[in-house]
DSSP file (Angstrom, degrees, kcal/mol; ACC not computed):
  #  RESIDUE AA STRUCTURE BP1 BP2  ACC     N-H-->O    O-->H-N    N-H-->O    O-->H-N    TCO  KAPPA ALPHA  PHI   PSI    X-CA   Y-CA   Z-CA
    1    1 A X              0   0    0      0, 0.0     2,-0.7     0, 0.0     0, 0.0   0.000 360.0 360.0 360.0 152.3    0.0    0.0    0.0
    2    2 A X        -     0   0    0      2,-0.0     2,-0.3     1,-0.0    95,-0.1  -0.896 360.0-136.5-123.8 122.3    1.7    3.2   -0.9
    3    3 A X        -     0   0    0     -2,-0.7    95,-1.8    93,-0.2     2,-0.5  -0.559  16.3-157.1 -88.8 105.8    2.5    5.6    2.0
    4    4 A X        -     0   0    0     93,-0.3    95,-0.1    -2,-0.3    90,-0.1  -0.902  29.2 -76.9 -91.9  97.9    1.9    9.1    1.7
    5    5 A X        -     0   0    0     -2,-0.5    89,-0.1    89,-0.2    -1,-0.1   0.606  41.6-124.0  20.2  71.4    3.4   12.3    3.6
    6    6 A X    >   -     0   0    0     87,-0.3     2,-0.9     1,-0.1     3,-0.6  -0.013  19.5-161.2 -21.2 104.3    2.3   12.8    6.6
    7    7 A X  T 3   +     0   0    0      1,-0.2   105,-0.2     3,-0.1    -1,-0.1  -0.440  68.5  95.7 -93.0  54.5    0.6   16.8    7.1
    8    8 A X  T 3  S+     0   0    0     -2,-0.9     2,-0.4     1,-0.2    -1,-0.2   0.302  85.8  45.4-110.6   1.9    0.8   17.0   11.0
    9    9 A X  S <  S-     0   0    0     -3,-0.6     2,-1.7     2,-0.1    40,-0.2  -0.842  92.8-104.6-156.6 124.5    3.8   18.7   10.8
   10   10 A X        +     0   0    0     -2,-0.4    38,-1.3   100,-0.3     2,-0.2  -0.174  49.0 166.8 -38.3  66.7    5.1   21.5    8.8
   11   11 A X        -     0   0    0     -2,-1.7    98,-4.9    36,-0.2    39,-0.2  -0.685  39.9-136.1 -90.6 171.6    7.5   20.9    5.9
   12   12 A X        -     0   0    0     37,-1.8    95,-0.5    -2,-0.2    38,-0.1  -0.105  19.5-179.4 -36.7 -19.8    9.4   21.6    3.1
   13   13 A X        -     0   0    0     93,-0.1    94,-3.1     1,-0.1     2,-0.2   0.498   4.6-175.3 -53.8 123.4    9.7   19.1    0.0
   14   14 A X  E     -aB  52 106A   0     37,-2.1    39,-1.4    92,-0.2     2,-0.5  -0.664  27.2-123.4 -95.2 163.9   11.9   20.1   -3.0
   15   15 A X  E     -a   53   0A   0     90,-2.5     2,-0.4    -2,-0.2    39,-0.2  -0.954  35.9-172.3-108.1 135.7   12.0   17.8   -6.2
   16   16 A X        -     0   0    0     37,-2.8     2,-0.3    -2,-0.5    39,-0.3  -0.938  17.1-159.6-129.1 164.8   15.8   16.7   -7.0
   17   17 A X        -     0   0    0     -2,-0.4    11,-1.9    37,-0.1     2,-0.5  -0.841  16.9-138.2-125.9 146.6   17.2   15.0   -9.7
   18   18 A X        -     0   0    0     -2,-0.3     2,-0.3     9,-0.2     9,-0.1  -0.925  10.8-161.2-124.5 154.7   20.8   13.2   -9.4
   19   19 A X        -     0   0    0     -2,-0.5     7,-2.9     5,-0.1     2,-0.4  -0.826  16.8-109.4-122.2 174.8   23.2   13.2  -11.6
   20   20 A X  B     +F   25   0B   0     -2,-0.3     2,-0.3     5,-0.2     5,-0.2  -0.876  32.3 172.7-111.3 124.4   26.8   10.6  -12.4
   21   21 A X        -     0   0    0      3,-1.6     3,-0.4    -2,-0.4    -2,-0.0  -0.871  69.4 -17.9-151.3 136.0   29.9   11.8  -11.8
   22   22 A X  S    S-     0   0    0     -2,-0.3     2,-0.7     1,-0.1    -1,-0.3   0.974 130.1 -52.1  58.3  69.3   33.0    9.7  -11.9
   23   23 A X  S    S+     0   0    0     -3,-0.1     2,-0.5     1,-0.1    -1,-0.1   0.338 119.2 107.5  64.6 -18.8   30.7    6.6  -11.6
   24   24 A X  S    S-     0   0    0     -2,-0.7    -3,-1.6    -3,-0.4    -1,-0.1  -0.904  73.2-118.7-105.8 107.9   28.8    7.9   -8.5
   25   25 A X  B     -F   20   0B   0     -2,-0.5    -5,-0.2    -5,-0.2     2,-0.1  -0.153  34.0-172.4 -72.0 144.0   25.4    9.2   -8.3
   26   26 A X        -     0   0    0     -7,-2.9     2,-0.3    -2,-0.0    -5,-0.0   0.060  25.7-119.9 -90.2-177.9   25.3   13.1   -7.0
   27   27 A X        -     0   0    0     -9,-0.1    -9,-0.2    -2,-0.1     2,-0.1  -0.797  39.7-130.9-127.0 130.2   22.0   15.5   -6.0
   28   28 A X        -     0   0    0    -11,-1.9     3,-0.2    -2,-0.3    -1,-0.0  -0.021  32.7 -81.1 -70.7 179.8   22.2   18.2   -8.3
   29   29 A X  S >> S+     0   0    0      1,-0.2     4,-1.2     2,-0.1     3,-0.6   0.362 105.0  96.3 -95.1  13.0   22.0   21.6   -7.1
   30   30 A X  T 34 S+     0   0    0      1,-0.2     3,-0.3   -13,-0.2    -1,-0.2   0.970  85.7  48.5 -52.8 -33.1   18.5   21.8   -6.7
   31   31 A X  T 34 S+     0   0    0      1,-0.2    -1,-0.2    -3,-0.2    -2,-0.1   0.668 107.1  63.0 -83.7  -4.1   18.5   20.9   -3.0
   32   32 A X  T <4 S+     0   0    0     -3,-0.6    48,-0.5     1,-0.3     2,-0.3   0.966 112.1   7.9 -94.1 -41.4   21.0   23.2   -2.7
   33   33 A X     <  -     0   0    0     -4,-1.2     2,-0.3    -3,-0.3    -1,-0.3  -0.982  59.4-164.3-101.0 137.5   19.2   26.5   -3.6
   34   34 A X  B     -G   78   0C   0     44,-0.9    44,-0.6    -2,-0.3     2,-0.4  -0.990  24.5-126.8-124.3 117.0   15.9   27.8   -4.4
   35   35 A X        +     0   0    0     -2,-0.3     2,-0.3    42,-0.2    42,-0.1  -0.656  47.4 166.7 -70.2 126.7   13.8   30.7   -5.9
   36   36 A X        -     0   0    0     -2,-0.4    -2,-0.0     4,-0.1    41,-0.0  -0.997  32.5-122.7-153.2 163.8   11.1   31.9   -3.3
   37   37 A X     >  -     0   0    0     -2,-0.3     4,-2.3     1,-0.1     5,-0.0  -0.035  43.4-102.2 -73.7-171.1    8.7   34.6   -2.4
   38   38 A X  H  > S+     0   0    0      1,-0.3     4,-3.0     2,-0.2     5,-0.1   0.902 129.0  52.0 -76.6 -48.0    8.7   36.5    0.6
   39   39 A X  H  4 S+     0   0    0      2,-0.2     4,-0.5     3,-0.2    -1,-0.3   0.415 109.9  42.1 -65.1 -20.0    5.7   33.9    1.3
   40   40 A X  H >> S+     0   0    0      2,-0.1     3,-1.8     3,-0.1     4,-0.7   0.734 114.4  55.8-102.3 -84.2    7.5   30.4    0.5
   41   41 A X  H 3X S+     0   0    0     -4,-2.3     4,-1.9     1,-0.4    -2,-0.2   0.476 105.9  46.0 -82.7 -12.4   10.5   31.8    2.3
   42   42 A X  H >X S+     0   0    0     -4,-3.0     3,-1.4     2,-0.2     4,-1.4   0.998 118.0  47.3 -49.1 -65.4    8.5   32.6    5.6
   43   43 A X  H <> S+     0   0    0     -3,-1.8     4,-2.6    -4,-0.5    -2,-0.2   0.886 110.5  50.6 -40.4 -57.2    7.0   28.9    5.0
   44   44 A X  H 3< S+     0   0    0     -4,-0.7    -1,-0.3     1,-0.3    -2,-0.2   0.855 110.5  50.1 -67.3 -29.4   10.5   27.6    4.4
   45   45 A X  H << S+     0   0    0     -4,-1.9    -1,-0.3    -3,-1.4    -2,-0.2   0.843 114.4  44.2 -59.4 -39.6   11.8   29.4    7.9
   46   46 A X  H  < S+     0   0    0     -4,-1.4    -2,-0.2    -5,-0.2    -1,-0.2   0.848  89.0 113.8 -87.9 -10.3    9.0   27.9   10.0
   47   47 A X     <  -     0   0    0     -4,-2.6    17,-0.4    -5,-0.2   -36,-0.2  -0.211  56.7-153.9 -74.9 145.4    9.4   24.4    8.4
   48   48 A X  S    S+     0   0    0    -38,-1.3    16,-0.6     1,-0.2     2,-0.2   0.977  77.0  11.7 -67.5 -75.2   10.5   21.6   10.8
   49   49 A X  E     - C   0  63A   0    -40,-0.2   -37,-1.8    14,-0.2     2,-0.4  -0.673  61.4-145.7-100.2 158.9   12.3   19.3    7.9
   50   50 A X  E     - C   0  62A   0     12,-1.3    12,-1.4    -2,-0.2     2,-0.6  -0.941  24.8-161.0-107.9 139.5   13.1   19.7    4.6
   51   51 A X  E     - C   0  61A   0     -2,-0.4   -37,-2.1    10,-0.2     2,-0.6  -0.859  15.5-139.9-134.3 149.3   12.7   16.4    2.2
   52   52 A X  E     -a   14   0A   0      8,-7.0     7,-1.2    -2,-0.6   -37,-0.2  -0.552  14.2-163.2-115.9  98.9   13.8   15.7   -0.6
   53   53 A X  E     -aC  15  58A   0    -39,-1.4   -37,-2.8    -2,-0.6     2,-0.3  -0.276   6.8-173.2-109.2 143.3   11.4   13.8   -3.2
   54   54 A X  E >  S- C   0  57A   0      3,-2.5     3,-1.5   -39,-0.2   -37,-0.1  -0.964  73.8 -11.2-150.1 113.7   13.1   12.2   -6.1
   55   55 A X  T 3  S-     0   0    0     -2,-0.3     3,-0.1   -39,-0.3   -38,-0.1   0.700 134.4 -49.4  39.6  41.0   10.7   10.6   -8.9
   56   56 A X  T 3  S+     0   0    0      1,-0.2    43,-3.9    42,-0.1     2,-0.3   0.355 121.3 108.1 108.7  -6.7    7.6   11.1   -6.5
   57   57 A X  E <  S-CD  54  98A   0     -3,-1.5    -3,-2.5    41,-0.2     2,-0.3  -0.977  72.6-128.3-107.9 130.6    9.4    9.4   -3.5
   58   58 A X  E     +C   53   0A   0     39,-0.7    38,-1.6    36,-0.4    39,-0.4  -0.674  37.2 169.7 -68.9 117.5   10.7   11.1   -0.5
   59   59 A X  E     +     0   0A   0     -7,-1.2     2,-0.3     1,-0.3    -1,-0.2   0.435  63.7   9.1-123.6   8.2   14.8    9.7   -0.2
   60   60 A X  E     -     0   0A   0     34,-0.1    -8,-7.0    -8,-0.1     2,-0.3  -0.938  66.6-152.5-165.8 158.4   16.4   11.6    2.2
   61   61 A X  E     -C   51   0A   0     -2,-0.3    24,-1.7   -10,-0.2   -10,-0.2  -0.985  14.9-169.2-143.8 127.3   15.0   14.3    5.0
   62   62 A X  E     -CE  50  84A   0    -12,-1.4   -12,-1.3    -2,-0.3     2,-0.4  -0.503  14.6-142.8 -63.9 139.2   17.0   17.3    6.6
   63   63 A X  E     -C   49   0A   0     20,-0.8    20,-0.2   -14,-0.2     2,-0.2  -0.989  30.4-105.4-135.4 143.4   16.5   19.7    9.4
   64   64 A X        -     0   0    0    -16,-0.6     2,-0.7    -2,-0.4    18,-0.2  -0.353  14.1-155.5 -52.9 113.9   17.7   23.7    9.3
   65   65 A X  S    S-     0   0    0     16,-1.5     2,-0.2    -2,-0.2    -1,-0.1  -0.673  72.3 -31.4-113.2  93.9   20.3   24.7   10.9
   66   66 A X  S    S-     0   0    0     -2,-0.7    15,-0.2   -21,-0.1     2,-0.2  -0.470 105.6 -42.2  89.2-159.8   19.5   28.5   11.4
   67   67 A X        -     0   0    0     -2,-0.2    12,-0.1    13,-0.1   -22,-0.1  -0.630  64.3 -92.2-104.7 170.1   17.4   30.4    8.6
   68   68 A X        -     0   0    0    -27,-0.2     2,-0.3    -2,-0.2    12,-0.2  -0.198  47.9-159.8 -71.0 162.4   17.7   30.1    4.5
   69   69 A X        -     0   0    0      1,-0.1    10,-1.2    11,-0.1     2,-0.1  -0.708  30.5 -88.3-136.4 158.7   20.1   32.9    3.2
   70   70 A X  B     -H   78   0C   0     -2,-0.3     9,-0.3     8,-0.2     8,-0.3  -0.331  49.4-106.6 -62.2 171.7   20.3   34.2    0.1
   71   71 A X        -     0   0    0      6,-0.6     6,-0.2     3,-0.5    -1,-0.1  -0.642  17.8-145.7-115.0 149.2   22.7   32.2   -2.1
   72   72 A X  S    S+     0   0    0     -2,-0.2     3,-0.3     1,-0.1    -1,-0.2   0.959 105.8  44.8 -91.2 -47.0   26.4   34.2   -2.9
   73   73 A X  S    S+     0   0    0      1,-0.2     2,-0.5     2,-0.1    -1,-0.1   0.899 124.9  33.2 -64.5 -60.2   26.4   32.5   -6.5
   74   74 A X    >   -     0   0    0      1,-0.2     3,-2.1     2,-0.0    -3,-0.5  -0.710  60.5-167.8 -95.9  70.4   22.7   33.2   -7.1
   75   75 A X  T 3  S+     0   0    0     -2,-0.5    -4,-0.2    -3,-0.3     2,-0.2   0.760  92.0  56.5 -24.8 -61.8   20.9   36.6   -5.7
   76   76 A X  T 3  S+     0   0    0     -6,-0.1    -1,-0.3   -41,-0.1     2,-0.3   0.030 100.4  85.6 -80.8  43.8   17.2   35.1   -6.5
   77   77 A X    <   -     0   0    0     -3,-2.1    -6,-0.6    -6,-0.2     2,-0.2  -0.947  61.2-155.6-132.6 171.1   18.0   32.0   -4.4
   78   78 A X  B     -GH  34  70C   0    -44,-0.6   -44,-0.9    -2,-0.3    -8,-0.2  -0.998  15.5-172.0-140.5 125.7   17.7   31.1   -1.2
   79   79 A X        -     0   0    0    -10,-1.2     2,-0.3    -9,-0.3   -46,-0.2  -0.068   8.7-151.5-109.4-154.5   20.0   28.2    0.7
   80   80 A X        -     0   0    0    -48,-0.5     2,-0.3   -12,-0.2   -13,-0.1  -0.863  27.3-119.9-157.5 171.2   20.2   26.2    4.2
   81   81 A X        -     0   0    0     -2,-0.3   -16,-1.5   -15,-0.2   -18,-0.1  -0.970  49.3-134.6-121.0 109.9   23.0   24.7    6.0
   82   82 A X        -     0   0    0     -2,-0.3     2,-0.2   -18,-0.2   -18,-0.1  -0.213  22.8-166.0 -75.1 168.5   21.5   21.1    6.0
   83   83 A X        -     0   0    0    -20,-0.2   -20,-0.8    -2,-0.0     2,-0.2  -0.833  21.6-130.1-144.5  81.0   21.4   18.8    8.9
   84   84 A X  B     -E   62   0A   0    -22,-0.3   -22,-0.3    -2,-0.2     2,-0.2  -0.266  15.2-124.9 -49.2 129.6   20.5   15.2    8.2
   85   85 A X        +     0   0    0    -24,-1.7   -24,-0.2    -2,-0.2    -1,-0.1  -0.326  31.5 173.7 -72.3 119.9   17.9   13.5   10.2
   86   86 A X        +     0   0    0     -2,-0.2     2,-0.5     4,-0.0    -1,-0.1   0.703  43.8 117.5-102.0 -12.2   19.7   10.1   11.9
   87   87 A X    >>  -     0   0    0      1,-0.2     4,-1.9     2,-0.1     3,-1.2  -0.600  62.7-148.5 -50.1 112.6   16.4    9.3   14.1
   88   88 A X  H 3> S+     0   0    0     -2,-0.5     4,-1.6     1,-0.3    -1,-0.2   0.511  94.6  55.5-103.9 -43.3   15.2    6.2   13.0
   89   89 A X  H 34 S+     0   0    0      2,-0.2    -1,-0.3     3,-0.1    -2,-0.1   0.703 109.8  44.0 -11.5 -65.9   11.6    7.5   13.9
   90   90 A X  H X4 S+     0   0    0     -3,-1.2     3,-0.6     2,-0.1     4,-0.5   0.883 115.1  40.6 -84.4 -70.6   11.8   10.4   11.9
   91   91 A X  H >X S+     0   0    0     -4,-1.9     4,-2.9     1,-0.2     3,-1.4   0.869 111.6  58.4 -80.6 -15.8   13.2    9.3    8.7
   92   92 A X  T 3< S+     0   0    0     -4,-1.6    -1,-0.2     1,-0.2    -2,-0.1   0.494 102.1  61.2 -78.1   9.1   11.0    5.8    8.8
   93   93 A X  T <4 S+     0   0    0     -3,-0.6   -87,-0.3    -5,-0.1    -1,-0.2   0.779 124.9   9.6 -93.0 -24.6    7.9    8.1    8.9
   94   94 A X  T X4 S+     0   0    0     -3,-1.4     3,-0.7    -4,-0.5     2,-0.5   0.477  90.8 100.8-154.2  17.9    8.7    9.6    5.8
   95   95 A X  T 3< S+     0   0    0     -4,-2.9   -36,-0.2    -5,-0.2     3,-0.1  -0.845  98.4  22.2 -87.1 125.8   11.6    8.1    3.4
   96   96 A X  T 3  S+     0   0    0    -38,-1.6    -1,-0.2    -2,-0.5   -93,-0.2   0.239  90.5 112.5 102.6  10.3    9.5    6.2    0.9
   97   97 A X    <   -     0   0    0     -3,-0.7   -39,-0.7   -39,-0.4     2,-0.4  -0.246  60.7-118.3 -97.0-166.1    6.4    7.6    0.9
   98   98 A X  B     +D   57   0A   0    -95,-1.8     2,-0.4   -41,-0.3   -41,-0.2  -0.895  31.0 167.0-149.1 162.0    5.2    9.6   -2.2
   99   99 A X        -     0   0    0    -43,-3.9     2,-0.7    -2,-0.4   -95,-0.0  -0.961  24.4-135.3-163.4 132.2    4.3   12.5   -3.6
  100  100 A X        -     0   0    0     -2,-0.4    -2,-0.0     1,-0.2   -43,-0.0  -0.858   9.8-158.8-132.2 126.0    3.9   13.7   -6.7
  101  101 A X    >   -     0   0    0     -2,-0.7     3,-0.7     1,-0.1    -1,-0.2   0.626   9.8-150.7 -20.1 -63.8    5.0   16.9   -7.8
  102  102 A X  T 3  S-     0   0    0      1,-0.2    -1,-0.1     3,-0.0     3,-0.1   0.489  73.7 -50.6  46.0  29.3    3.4   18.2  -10.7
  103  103 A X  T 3  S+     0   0    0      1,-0.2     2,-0.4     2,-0.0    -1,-0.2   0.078 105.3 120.4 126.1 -41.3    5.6   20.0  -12.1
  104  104 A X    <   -     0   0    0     -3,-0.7    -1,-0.2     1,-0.1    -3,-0.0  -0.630  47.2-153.5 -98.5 129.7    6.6   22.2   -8.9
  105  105 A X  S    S+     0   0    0     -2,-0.4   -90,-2.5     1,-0.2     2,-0.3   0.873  85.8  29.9 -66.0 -34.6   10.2   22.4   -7.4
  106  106 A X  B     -B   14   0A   0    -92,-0.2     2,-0.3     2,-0.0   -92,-0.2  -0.907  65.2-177.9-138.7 154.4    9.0   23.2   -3.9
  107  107 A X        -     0   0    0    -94,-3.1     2,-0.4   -95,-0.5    -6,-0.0  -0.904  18.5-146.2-145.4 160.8    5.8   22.3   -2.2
  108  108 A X        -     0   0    0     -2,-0.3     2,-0.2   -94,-0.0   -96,-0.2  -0.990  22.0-174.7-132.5 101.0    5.0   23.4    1.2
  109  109 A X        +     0   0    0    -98,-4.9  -103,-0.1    -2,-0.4  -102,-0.1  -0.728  62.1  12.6-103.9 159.9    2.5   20.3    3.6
  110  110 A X  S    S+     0   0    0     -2,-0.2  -100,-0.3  -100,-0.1    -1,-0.2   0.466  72.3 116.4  62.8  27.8    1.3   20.9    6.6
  111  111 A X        +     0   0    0     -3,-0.2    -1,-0.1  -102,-0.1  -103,-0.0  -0.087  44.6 110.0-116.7  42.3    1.3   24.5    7.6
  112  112 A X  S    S+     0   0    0      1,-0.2    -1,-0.1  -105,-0.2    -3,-0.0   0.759  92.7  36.9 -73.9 -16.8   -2.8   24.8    7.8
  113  113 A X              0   0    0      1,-0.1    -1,-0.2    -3,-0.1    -2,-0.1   0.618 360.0 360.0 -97.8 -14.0   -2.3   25.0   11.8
  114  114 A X              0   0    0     -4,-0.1    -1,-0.1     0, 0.0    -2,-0.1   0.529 360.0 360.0 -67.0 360.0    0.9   27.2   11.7
């Protein structure tokens, strides 16, 4: 049965793509920067994790350490200093579950109670 995203708790989700290099698959730099309004990047400050969904599956989940910055390469982006989640808890609550995109780099659950 196929396991969806949990909305009880505010996050983030980006879509990433990897790419090979030298033989090894990478995460592009989508997860690394983002264009967002004044309105995603409030969202993206109050979100608890950030996840990162890869062909409609969530494969790895992140927590902020401090708030998104602008990017020095990119003006109209915005970064993080990521934190991987090691709780066993945490990430089996929401690595594999799915989502699909539609199109959109970043999606915003679970901030109807924020």
């Amino acid at each position: 049965m196929e396991k969806n995203i949990p909305k009880d708790v505010p996050v983030m989700a980006v879509v990433i793509t990897k790419t090979k290099a030298d033989g090894m698959l990478t995460y592009d730099a989508v997860r690394r920067a983002w264009k967002l309004s004044e309105g995603q990047l409030e969202k993206a400050n109050k979100a608890k994790y950030v996840l990162a969904i890869e062909d409609s599956t969530v494969v790895d989940i992140f927590e902020r350490h401090g708030e998104f910055y602008k990017d020095e390469s990119e003006e109209d982006r915005y970064s993080f200093l990521p934190v991987p989640v090691r709780g066993a808890g945490i990430r089996s609550r929401y690595i594999g579950t799915r989502y699909r995109s539609c199109g959109q780099a970043v999606i915003f659950l679970g901030f109807e109670n924020v």
